[in-house]
PDB file of N, CA, C and O in Angstrom, chain B, residues numbered from 101:
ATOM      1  N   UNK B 101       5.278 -44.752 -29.554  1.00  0.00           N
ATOM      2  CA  UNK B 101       4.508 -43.535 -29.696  1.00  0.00           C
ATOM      3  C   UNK B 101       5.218 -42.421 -28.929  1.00  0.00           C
ATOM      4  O   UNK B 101       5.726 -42.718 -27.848  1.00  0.00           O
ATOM      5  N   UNK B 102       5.322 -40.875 -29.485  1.00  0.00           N
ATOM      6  CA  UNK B 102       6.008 -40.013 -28.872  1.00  0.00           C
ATOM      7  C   UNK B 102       5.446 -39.573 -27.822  1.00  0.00           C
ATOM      8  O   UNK B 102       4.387 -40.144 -27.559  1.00  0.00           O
ATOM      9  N   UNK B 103       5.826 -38.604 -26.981  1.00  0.00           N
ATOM     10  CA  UNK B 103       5.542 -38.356 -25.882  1.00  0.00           C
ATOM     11  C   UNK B 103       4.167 -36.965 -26.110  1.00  0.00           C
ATOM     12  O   UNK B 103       3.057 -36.677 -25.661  1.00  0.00           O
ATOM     13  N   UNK B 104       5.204 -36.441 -27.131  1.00  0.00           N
ATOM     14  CA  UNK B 104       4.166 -35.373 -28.023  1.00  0.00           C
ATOM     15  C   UNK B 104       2.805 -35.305 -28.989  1.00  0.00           C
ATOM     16  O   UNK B 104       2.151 -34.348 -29.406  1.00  0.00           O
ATOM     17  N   UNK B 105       2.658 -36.892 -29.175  1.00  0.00           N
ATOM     18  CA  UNK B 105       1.409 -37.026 -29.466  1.00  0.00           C
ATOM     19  C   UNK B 105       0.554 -36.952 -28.341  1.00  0.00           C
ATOM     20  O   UNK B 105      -0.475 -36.277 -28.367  1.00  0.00           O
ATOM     21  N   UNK B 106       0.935 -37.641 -27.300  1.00  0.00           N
ATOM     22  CA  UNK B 106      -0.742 -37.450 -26.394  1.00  0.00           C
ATOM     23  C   UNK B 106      -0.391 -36.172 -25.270  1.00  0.00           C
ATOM     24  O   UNK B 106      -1.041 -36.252 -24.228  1.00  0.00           O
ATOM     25  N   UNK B 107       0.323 -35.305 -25.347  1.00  0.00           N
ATOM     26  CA  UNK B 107       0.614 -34.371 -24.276  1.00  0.00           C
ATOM     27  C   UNK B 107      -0.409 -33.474 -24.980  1.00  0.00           C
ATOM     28  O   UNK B 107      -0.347 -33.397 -26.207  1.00  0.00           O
ATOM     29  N   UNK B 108      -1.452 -32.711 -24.235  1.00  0.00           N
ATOM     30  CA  UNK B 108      -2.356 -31.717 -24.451  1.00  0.00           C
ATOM     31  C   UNK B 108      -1.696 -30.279 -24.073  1.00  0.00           C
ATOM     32  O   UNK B 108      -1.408 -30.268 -22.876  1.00  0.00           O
ATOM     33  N   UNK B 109      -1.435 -29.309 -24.600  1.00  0.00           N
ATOM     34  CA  UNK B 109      -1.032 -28.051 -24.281  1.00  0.00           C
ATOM     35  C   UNK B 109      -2.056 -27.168 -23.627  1.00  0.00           C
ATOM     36  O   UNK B 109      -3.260 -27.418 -23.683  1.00  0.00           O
ATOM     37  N   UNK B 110      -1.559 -26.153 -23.018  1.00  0.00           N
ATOM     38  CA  UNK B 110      -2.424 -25.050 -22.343  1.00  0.00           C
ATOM     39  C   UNK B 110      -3.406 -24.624 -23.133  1.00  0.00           C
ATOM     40  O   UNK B 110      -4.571 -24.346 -22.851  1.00  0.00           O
ATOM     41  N   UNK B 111      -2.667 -24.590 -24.446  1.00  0.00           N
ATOM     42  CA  UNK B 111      -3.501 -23.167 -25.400  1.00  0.00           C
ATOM     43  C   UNK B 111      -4.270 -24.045 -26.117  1.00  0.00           C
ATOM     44  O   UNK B 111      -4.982 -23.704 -27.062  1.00  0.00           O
ATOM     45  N   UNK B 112      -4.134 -25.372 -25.628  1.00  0.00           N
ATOM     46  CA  UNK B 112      -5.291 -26.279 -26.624  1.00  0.00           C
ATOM     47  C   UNK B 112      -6.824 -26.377 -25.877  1.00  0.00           C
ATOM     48  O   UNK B 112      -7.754 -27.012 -26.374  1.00  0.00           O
ATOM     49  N   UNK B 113      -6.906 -25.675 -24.672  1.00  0.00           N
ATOM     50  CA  UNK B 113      -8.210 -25.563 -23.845  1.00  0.00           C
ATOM     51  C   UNK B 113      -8.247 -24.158 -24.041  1.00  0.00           C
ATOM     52  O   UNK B 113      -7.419 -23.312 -24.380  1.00  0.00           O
ATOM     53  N   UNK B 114      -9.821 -24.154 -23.634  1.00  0.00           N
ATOM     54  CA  UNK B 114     -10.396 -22.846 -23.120  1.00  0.00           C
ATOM     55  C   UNK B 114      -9.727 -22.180 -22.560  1.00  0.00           C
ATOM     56  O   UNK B 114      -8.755 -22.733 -22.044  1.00  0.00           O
ATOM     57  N   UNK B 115      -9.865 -20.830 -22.382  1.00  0.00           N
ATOM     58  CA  UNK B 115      -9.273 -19.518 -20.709  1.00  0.00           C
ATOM     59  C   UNK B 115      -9.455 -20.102 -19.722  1.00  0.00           C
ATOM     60  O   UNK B 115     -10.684 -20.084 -19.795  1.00  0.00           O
ATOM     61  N   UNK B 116      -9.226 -20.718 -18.668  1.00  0.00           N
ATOM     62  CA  UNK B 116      -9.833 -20.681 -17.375  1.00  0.00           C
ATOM     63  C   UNK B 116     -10.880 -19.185 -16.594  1.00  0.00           C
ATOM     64  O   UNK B 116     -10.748 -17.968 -16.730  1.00  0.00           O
ATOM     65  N   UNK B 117     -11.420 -19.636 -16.157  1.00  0.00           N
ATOM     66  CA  UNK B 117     -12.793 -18.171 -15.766  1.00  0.00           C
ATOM     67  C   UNK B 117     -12.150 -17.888 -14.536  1.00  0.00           C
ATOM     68  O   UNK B 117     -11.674 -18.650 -13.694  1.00  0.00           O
ATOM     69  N   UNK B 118     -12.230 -16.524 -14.592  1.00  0.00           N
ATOM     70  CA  UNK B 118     -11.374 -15.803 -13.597  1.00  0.00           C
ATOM     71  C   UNK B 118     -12.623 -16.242 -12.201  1.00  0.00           C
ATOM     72  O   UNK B 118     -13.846 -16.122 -12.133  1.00  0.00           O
ATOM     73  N   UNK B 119     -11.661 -16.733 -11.316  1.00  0.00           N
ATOM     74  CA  UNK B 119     -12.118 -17.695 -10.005  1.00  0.00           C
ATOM     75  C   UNK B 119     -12.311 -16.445  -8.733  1.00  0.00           C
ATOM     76  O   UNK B 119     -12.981 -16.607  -7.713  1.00  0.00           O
ATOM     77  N   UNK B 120     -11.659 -15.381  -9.042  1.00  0.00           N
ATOM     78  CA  UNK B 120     -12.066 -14.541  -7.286  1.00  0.00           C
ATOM     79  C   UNK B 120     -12.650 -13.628  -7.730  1.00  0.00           C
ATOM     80  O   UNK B 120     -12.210 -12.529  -7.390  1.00  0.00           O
ATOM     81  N   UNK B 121     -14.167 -13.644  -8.888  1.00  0.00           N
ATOM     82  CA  UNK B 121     -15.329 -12.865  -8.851  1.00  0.00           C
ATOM     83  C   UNK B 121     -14.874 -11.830  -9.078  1.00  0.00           C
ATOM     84  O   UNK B 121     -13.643 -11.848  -9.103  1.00  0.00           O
ATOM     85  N   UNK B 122     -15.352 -10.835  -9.275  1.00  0.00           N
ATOM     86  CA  UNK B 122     -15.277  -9.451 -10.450  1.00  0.00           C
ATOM     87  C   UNK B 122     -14.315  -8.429  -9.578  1.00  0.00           C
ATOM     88  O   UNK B 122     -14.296  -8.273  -8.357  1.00  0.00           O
ATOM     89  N   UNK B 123     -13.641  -7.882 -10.446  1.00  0.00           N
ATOM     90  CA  UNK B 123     -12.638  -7.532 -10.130  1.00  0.00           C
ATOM     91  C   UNK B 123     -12.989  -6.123  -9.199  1.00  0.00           C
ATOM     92  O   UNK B 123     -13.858  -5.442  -9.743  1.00  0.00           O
ATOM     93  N   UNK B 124     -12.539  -5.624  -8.051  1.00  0.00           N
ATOM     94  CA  UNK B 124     -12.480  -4.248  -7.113  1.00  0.00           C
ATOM     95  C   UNK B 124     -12.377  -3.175  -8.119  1.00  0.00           C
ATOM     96  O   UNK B 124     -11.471  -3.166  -8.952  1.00  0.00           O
ATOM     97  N   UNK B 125     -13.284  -2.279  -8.055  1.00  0.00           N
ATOM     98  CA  UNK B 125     -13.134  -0.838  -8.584  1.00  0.00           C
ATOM     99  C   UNK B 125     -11.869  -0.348  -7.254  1.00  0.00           C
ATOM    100  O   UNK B 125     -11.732  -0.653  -6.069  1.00  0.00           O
ATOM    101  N   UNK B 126     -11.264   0.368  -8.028  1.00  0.00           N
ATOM    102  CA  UNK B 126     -10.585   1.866  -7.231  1.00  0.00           C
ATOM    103  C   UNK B 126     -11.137   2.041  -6.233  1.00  0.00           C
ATOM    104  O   UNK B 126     -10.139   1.939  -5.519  1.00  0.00           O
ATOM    105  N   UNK B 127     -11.950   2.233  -5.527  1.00  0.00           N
ATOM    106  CA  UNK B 127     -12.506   3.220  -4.258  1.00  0.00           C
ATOM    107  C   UNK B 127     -12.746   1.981  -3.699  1.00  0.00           C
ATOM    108  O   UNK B 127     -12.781   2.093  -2.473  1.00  0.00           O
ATOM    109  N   UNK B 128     -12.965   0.615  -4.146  1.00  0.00           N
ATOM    110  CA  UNK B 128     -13.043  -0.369  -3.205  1.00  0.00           C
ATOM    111  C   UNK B 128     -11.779  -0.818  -2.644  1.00  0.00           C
ATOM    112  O   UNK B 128     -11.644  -1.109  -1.456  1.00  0.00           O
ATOM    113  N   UNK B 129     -10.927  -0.865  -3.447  1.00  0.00           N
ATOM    114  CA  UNK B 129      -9.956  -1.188  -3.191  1.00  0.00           C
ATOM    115  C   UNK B 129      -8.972  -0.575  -2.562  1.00  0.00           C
ATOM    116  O   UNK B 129      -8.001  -1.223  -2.171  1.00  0.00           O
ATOM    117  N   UNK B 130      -9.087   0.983  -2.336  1.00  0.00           N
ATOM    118  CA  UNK B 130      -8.796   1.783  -1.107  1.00  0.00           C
ATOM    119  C   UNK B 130      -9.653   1.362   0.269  1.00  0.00           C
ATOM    120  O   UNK B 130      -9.107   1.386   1.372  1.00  0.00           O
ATOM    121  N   UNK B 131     -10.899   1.017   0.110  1.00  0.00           N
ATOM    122  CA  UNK B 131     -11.419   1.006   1.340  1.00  0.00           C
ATOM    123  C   UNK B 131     -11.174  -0.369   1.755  1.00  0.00           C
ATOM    124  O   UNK B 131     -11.691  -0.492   2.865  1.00  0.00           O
ATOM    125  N   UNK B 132     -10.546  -1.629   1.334  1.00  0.00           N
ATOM    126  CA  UNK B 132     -10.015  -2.435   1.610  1.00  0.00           C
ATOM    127  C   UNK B 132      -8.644  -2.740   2.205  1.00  0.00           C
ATOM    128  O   UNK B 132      -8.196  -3.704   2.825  1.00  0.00           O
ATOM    129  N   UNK B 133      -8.007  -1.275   1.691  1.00  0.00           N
ATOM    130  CA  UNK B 133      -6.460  -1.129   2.023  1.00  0.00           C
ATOM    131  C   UNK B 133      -6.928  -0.808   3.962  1.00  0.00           C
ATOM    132  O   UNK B 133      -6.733  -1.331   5.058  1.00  0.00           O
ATOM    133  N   UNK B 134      -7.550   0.253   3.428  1.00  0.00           N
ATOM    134  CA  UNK B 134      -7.973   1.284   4.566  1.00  0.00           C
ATOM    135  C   UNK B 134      -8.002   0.338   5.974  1.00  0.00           C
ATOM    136  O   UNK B 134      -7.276   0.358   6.969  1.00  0.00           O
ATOM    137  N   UNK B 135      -9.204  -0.525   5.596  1.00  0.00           N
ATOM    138  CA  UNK B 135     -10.056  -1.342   6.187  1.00  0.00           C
ATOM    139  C   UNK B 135      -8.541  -2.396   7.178  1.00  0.00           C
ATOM    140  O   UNK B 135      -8.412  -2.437   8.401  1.00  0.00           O
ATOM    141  N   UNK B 136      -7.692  -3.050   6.204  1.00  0.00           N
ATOM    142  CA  UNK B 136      -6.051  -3.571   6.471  1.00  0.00           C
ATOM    143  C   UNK B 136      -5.122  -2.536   7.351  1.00  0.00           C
ATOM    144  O   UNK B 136      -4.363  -2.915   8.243  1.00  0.00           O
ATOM    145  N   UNK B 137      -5.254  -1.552   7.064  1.00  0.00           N
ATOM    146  CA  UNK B 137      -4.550  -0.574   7.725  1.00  0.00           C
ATOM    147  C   UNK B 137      -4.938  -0.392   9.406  1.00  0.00           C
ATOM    148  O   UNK B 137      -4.213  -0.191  10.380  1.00  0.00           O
ATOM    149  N   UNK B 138      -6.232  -0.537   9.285  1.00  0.00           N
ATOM    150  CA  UNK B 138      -6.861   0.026  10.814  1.00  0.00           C
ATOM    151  C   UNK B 138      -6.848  -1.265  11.957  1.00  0.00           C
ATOM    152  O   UNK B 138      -7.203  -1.259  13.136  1.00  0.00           O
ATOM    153  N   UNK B 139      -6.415  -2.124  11.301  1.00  0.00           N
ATOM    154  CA  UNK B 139      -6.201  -3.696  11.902  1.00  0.00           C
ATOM    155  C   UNK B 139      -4.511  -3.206  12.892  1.00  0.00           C
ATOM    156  O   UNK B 139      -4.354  -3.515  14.073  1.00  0.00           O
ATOM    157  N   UNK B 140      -3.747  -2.646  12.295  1.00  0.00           N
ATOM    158  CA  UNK B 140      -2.637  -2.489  12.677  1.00  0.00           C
ATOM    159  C   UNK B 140      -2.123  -0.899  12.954  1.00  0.00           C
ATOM    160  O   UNK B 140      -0.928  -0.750  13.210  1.00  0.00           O
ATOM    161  N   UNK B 141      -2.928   0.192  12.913  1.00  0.00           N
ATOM    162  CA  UNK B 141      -2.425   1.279  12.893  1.00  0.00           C
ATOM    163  C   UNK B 141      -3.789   1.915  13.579  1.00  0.00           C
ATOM    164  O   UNK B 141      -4.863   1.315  13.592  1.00  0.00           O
ATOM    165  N   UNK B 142      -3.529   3.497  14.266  1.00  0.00           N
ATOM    166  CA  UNK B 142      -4.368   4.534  14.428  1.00  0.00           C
ATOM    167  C   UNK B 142      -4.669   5.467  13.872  1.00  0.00           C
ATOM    168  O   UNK B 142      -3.593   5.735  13.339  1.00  0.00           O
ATOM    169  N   UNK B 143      -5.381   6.266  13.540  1.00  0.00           N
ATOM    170  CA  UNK B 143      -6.094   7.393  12.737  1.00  0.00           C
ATOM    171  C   UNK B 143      -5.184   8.688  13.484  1.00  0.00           C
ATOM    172  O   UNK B 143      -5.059   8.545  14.701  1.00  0.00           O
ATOM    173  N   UNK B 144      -4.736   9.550  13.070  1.00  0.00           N
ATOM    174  CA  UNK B 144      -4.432  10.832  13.746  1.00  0.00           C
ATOM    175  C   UNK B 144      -4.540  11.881  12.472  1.00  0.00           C
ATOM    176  O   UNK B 144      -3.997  11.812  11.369  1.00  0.00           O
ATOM    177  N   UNK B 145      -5.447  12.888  13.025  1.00  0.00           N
ATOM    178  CA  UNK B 145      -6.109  13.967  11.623  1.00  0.00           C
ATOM    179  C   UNK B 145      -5.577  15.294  12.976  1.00  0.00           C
ATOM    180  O   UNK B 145      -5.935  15.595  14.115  1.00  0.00           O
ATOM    181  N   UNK B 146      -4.565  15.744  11.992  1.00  0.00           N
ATOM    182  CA  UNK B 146      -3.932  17.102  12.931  1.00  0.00           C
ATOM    183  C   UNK B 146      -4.247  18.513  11.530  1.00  0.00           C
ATOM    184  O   UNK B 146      -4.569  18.446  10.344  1.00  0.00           O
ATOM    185  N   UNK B 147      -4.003  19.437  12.289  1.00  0.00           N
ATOM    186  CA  UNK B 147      -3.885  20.756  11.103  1.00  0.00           C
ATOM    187  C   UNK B 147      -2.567  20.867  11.602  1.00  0.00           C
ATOM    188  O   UNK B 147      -1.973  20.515  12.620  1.00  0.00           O
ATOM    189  N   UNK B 148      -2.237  21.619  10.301  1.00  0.00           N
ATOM    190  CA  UNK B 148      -0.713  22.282  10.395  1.00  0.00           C
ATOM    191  C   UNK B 148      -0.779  23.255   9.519  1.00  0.00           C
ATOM    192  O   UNK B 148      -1.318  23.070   8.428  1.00  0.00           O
ATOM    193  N   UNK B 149       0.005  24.976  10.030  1.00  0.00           N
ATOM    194  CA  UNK B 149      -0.314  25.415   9.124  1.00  0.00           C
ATOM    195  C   UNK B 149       0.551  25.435   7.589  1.00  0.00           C
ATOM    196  O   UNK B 149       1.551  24.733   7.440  1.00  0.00           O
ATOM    197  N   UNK B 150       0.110  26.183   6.673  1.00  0.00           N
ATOM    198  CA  UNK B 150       0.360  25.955   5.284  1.00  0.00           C
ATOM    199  C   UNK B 150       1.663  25.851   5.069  1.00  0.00           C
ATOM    200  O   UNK B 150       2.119  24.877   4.469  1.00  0.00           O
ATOM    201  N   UNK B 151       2.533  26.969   5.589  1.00  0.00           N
ATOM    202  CA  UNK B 151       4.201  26.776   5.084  1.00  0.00           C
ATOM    203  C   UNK B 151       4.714  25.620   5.804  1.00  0.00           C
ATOM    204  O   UNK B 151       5.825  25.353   5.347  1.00  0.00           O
ATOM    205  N   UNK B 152       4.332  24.704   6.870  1.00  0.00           N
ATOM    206  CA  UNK B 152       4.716  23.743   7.233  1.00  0.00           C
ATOM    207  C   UNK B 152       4.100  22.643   6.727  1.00  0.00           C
ATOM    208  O   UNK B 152       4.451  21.610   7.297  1.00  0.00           O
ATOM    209  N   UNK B 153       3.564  22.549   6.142  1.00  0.00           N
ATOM    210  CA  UNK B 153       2.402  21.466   5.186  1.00  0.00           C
ATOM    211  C   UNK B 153       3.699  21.492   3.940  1.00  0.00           C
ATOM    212  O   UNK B 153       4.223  20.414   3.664  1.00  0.00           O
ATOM    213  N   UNK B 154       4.084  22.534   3.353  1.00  0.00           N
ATOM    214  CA  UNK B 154       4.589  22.505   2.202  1.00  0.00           C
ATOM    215  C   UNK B 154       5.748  22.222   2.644  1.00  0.00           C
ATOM    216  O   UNK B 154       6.355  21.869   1.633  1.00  0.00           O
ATOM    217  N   UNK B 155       6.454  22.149   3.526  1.00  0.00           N
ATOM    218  CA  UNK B 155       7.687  22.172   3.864  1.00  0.00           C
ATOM    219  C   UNK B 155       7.836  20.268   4.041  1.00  0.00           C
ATOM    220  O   UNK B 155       8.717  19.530   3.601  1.00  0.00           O
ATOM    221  N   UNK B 156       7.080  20.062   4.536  1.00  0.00           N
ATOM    222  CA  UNK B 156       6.707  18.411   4.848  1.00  0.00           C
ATOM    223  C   UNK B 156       6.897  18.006   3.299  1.00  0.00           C
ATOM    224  O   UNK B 156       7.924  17.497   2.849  1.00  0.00           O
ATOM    225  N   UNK B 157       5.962  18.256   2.700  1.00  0.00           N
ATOM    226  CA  UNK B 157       5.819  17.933   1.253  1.00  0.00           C
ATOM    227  C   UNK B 157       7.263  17.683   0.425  1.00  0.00           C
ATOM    228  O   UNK B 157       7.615  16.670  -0.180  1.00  0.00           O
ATOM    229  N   UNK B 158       7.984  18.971   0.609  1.00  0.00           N
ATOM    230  CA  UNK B 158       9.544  18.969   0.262  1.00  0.00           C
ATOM    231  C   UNK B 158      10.499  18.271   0.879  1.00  0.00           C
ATOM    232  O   UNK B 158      11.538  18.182   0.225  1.00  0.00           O
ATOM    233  N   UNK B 159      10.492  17.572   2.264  1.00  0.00           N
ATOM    234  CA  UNK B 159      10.920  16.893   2.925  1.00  0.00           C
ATOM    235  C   UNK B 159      11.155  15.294   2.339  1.00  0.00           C
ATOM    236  O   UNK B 159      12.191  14.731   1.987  1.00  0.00           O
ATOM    237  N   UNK B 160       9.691  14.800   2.394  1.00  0.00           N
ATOM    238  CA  UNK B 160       9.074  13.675   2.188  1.00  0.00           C
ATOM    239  C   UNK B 160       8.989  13.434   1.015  1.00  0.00           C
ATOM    240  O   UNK B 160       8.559  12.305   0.775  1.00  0.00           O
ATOM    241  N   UNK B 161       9.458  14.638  -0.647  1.00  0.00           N
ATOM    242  CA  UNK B 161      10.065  14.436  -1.666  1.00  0.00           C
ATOM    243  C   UNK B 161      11.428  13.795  -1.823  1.00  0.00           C
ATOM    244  O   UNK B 161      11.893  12.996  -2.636  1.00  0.00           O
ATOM    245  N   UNK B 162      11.957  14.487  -0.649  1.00  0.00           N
ATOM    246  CA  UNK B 162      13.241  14.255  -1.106  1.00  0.00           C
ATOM    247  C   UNK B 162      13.994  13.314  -0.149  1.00  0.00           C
ATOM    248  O   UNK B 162      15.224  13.265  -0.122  1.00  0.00           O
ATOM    249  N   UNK B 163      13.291  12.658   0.541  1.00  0.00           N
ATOM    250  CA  UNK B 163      13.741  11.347   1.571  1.00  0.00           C
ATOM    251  C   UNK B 163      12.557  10.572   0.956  1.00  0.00           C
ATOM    252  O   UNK B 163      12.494   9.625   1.741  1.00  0.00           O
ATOM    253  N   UNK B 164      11.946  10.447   0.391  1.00  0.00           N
ATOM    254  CA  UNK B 164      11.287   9.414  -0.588  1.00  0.00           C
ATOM    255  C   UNK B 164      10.437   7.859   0.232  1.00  0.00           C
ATOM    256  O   UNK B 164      10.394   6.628   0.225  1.00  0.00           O
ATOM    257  N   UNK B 165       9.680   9.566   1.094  1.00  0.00           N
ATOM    258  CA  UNK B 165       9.152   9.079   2.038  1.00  0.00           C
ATOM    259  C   UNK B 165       7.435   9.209   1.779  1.00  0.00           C
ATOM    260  O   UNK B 165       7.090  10.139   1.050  1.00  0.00           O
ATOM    261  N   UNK B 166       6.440   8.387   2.302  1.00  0.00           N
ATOM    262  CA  UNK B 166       5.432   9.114   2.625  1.00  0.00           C
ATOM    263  C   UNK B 166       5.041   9.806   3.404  1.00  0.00           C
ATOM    264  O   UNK B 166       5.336   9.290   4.481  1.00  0.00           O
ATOM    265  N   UNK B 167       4.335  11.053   3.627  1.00  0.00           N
ATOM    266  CA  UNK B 167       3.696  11.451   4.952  1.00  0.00           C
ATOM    267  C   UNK B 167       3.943  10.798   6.271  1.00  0.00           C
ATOM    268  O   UNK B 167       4.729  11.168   7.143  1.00  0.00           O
ATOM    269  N   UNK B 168       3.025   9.613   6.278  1.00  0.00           N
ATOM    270  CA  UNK B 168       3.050   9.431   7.558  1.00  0.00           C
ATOM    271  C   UNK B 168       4.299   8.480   8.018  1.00  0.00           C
ATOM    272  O   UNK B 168       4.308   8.025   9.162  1.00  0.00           O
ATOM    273  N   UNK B 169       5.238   8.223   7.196  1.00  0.00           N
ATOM    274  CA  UNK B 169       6.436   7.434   7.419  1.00  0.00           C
ATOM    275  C   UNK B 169       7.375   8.705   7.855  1.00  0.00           C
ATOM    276  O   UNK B 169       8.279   8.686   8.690  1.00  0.00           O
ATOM    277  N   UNK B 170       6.975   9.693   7.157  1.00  0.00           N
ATOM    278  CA  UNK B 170       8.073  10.500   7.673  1.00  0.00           C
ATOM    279  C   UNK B 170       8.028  11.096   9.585  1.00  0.00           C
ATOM    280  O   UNK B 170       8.788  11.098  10.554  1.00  0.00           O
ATOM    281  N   UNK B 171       6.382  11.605   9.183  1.00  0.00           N
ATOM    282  CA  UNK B 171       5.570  11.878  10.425  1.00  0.00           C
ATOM    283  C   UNK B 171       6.277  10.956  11.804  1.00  0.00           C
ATOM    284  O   UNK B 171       6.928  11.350  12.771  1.00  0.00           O
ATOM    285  N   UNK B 172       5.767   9.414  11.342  1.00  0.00           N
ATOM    286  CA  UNK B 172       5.833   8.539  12.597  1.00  0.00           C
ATOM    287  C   UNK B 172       7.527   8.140  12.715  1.00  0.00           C
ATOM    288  O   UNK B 172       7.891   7.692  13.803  1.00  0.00           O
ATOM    289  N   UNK B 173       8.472   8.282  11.714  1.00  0.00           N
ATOM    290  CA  UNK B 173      10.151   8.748  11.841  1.00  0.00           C
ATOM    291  C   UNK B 173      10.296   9.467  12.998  1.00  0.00           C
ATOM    292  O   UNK B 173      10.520   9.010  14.119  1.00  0.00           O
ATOM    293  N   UNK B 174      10.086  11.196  12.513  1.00  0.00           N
ATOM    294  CA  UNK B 174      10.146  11.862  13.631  1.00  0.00           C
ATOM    295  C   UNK B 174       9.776  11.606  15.286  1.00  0.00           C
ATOM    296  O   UNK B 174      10.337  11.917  16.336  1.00  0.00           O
ATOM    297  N   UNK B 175       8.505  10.859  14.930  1.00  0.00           N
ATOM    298  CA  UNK B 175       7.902  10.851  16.674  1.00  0.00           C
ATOM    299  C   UNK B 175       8.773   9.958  17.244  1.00  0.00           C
ATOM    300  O   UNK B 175       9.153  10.194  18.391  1.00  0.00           O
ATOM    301  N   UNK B 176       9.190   8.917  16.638  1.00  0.00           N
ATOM    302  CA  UNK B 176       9.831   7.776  17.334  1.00  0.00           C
ATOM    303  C   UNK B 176      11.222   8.153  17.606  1.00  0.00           C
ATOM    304  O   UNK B 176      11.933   7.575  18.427  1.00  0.00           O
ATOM    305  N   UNK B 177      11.615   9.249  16.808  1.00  0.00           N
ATOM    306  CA  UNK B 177      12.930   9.608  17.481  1.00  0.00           C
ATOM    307  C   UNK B 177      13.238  10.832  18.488  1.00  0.00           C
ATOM    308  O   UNK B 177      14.191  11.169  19.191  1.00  0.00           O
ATOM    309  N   UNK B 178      11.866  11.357  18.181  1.00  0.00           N
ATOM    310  CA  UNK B 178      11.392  12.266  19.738  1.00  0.00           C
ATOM    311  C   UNK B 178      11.033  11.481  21.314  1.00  0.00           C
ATOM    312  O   UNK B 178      11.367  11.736  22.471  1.00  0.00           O
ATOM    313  N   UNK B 179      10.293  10.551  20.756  1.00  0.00           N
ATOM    314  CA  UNK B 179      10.249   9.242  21.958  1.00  0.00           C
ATOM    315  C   UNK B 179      11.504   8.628  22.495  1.00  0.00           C
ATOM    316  O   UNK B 179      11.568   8.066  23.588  1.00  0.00           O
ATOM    317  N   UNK B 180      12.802   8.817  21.399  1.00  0.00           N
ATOM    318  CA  UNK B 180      13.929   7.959  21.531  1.00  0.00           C
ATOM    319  C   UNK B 180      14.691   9.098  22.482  1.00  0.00           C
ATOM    320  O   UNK B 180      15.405   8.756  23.425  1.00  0.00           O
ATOM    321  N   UNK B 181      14.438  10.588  22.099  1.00  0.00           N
ATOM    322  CA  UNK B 181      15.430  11.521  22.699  1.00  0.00           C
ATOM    323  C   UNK B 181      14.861  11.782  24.041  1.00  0.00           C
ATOM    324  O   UNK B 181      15.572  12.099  24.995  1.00  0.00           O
ATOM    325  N   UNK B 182      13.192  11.605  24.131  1.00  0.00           N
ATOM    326  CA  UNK B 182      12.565  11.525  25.849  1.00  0.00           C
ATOM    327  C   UNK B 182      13.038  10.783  26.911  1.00  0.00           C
ATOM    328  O   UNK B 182      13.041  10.966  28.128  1.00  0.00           O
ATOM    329  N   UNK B 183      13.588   9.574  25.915  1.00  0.00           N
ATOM    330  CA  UNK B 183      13.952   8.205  27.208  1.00  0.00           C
ATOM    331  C   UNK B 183      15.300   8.581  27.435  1.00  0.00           C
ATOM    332  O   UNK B 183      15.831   7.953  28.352  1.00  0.00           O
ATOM    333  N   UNK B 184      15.937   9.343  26.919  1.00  0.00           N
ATOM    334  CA  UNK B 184      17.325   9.248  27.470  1.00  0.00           C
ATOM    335  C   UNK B 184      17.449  10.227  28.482  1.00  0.00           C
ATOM    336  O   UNK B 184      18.510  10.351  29.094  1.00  0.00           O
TER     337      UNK B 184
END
């Protein structure tokens, strides 16, 4: 007898039912990121004014950076130029 008679295929059963419960809307799933984030990081909410807001923006375009990667770049190499 072949091996291919009694082998059952995937597509010869049902779907399996999706096992980790209904899926996160959008806004949950930011506040889950969020929620991950604050485990390992601090909140800092500064103003800056506008032509330096936009200037960041153009920065962090074009070093293909985010905000606060670029942000916490800078500080750490202001921290780096303090210690010397």
């Amino acid at each position: 007898m072949s091996q291919s008679a009694n082998a059952v295929t995937s597509s010869a059963g049902s779907k399996r039912p999706y096992r980790k419960g209904n899926p996160l809307s959008a806004s949950e799933k930011q506040q889950a990121a969020v929620a991950r984030k604050k485990l390992t990081h601090k909140e800092v909410k500064i103003f800056v004014r506008n032509p330096i807001k936009d200037r960041l923006l153009v920065e962090c375009d074009k070093q293909g950076m985010t905000q606060a990667e670029y942000i916490e770049r800078l500080l750490e190499q202001a921290f780096e130029a303090s210690n010397k």
